[in-house]
C-alpha positions as CSV (number, residue, x, y, z in Angstrom):
1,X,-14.2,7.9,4.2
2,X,-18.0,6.5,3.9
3,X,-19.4,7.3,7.2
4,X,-22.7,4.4,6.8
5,X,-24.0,6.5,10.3
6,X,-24.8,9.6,9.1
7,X,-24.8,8.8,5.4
8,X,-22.0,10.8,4.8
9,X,-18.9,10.7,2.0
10,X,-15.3,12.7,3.0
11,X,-11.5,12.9,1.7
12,X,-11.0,13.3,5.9
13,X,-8.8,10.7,7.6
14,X,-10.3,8.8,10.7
15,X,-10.6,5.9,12.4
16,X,-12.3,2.9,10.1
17,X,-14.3,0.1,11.5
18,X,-13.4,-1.9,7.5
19,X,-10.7,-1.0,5.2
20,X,-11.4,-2.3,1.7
21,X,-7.4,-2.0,-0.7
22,X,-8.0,-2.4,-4.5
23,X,-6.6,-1.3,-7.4
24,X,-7.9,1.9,-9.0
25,X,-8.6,-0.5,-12.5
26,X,-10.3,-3.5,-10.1
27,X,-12.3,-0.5,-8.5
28,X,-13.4,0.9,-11.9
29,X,-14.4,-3.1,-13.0
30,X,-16.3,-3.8,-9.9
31,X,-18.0,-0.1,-10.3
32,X,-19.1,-0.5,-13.7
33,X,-20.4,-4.4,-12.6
34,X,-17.1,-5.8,-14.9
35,X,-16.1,-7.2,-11.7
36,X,-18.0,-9.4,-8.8
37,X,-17.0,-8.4,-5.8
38,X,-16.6,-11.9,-4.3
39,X,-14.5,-12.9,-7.5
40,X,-12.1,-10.0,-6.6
41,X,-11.8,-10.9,-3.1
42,X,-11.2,-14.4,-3.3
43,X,-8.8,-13.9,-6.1
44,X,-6.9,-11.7,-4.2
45,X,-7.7,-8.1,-5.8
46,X,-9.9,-7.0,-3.3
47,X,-8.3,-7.2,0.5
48,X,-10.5,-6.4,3.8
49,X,-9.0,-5.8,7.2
50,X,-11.6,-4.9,9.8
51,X,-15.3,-5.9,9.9
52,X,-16.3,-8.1,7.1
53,X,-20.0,-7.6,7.4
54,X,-19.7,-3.9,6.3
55,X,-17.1,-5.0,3.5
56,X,-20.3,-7.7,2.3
57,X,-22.4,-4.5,1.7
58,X,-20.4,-3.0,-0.7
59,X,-21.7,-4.4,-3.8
60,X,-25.5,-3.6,-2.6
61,X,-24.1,0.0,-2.5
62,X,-22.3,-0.4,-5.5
63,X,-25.3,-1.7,-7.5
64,X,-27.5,1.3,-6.3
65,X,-24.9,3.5,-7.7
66,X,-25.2,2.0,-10.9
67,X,-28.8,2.1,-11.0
């Protein structure tokens, strides 16, 4: 769970305003940059149920990670 409010990371169930579904290889490809994130959702890797504005952040967070 990536709680964006208080800039927080847990393994803790809860209640999610997004849930992003991908596969453990398509994660590792759109981590390491291998993967756009738009490319994996429109071709079906990458599925979003809940608020799609939060989902559209994910590759600004991802490309921070990678530095």
């Amino acid at each position: 769970m990536l709680d964006g409010t208080s800039n927080s990371v847990s393994e803790g169930d809860g209640d999610a305003d997004t849930t992003i579904k991908v596969s453990w290889a398509d994660w590792e490809a759109l981590s390491s940059g291998q993967l756009d994130g738009m490319t994996a959702f429109m071709t079906g890797k990458l599925k979003v149920e809940g608020d799609m504005s939060n989902a559209l952040q994910l590759q600004g967070v991802l490309s921070k990670l990678r530095g």
